[in-house]
C-alpha positions as CSV (number, residue, x, y, z in Angstrom):
1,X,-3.8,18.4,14.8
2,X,0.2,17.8,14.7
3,X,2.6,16.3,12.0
4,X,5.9,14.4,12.9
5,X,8.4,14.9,10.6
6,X,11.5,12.5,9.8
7,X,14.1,14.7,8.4
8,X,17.9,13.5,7.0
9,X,20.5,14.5,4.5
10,X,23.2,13.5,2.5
11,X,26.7,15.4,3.5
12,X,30.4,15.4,2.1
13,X,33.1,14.7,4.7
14,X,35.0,17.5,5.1
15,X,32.9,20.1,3.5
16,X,31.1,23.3,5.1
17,X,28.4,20.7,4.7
18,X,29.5,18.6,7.6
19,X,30.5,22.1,9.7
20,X,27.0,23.4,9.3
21,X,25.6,20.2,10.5
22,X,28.2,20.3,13.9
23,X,26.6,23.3,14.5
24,X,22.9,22.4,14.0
25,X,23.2,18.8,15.8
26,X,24.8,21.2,18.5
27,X,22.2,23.6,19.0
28,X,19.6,21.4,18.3
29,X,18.5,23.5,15.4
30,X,17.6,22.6,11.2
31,X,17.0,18.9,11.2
32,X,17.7,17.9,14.7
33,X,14.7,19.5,15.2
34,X,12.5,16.7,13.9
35,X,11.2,14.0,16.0
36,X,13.2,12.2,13.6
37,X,16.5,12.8,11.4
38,X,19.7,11.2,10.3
39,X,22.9,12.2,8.4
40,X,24.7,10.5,5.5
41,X,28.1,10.7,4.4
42,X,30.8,8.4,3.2
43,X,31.3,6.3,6.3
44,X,30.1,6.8,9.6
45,X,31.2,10.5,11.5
46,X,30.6,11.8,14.9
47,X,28.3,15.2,14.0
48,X,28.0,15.8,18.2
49,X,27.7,14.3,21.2
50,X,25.4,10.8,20.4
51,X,24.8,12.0,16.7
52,X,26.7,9.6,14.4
53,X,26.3,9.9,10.2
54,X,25.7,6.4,8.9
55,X,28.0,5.8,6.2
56,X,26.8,5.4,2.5
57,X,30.1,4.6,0.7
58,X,31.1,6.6,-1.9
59,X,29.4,10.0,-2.9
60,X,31.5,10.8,-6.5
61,X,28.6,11.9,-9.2
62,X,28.8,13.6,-12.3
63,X,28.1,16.9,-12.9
64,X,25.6,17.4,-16.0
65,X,23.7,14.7,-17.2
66,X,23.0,14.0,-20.6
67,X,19.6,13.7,-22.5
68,X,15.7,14.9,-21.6
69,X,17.3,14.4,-17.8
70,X,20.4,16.9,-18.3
71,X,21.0,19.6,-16.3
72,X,23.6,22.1,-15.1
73,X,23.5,20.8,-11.3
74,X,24.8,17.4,-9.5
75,X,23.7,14.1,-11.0
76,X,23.5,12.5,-7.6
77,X,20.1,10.5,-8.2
78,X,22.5,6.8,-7.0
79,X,23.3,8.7,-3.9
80,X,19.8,9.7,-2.7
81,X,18.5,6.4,-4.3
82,X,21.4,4.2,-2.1
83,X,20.0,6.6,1.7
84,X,16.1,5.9,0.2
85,X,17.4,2.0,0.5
86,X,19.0,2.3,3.7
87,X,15.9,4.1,5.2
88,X,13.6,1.6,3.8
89,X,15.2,-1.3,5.0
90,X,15.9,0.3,8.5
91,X,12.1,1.8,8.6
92,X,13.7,4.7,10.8
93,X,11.0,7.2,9.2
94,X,7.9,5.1,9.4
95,X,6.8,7.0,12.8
96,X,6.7,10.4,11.0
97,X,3.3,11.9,8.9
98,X,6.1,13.2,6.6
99,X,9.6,12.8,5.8
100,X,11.8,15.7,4.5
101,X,15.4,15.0,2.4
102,X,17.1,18.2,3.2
103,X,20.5,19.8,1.6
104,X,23.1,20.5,4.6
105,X,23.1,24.3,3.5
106,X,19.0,24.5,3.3
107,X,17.3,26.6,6.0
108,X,15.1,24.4,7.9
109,X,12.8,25.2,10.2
110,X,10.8,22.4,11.3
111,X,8.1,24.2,13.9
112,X,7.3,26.7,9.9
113,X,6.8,23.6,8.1
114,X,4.6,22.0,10.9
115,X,2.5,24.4,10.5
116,X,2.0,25.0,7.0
117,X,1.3,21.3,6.9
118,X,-1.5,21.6,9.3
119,X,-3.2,24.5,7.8
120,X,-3.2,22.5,4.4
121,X,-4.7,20.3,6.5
122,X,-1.8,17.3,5.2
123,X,-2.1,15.6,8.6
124,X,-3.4,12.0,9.3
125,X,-3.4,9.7,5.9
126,X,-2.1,11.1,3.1
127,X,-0.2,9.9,-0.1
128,X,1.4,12.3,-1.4
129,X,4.6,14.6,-2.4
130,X,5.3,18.3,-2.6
131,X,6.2,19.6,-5.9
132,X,8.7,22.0,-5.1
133,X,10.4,23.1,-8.6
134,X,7.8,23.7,-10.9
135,X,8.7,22.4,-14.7
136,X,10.6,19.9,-13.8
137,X,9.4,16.8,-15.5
138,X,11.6,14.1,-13.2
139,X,9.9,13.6,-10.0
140,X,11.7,15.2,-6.7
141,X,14.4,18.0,-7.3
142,X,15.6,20.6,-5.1
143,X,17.2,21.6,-2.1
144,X,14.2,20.1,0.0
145,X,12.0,17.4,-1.0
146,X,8.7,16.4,1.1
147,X,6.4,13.4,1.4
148,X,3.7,11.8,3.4
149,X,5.0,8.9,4.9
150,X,2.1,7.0,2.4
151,X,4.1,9.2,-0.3
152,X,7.2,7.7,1.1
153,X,5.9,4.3,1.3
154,X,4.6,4.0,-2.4
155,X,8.0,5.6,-3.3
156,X,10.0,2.8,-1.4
157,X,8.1,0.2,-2.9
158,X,8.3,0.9,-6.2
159,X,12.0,2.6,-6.1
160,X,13.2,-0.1,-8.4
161,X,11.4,1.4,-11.2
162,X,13.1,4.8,-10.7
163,X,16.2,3.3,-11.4
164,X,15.3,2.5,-14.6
C-alpha cells in the first residue's frame, strides 16, 4: 500500500517563514517532498527555481479572539478559509489520499507520515481528519492539520458553513 500526500502552507513575505521555505523548496526537503504542495503568501513570490507562492492578498489577523472561540494564538481562520477556496476551485490536491496544511516552521517529514498512514491502514477511501490538539472543540488547529482527500472533499463542500 502507498498514500500521496498534497502538502501547502500559508507564509508571510519577508518573514523566517519565507527563508525556511527557500531552503526546503531548495533541497527538496519538508513539503516539497509531497507528490503535491503549494505555498501562499500575499502575492505571488519566487521560493526557488520553478516554485512560485500563489498570492492570497492580504494576511493581517487578529491576535485573540473573543468568546467560546478565544484564544491566546493567531485568529487567522479567513486566511486558511481564503487557500481552502483557492484549492477547491483549482482541484490541485484531488490526486493525493491526503492533504496536509502545514505551518512554514513545522518539521515535516513526508516519507514518517507515509508510513504511519499505512500502518493505520488510512490508505484507499477514507473520510476523514486527524485530530491533532485534543480539547479543542473547533474543528482543525495546530501547526499541522491532516485529511483524507474524502475528508477534504466533504470539508470543501460544506466550507460555507464554517464561515458561519
Amino acid at each position: 500500500a502507498s498514500v500521496t500526500l498534497f502538502c501547502w502552507c500559508v507564509a508571510r513575505e519577508g518573514t523566517y517563514e519565507m527563508d525556511i521555505l527557500r531552503a526546503q523548496a531548495a533541497n527538496g526537503a519538508g513539503i516539497f517532498q509531497c507528490e503535491g504542495q503549494q505555498v501562499f503568501s500575499e502575492r505571488p513570490l519566487s521560493l526557488a527555481p520553478g516554485v512560485e507562492t500563489l498570492g492570497l492578498g492580504s494576511l493581517n489577523t487578529a491576535h485573540g479572539g473573543s468568546g467560546p472561540l478565544a484564544t491566546a494564538s493567531w485568529v487567522n481562520a479567513d486566511t486558511f478559509l481564503r487557500a481552502w477556496a483557492i484549492l477547491h476551485a483549482t482541484g490541485r490536491h484531488s490526486f493525493a489520499d491526503w492533504v496536509a496544511k502545514v505551518d512554514p516552521d513545522t518539521v515535516l517529514v513526508p516519507s514518517v507520515l507515509r508510513q504511519h498512514l499505512v500502518q493505520r491502514g488510512l490508505y484507499g477511501p477514507v473520510n476523514l481528519y486527524v485530530l491533532n490538539c485534543l480539547g479543542v472543540e473547533n474543528g482543525l488547529y495546530g501547526s499541522i492539520e491532516l485529511m483524507s482527500r474524502q475528508g477534504a472533499t466533504r470539508f470543501l463542500e460544506n466550507m460555507d458553513r464554517c464561515r458561519q
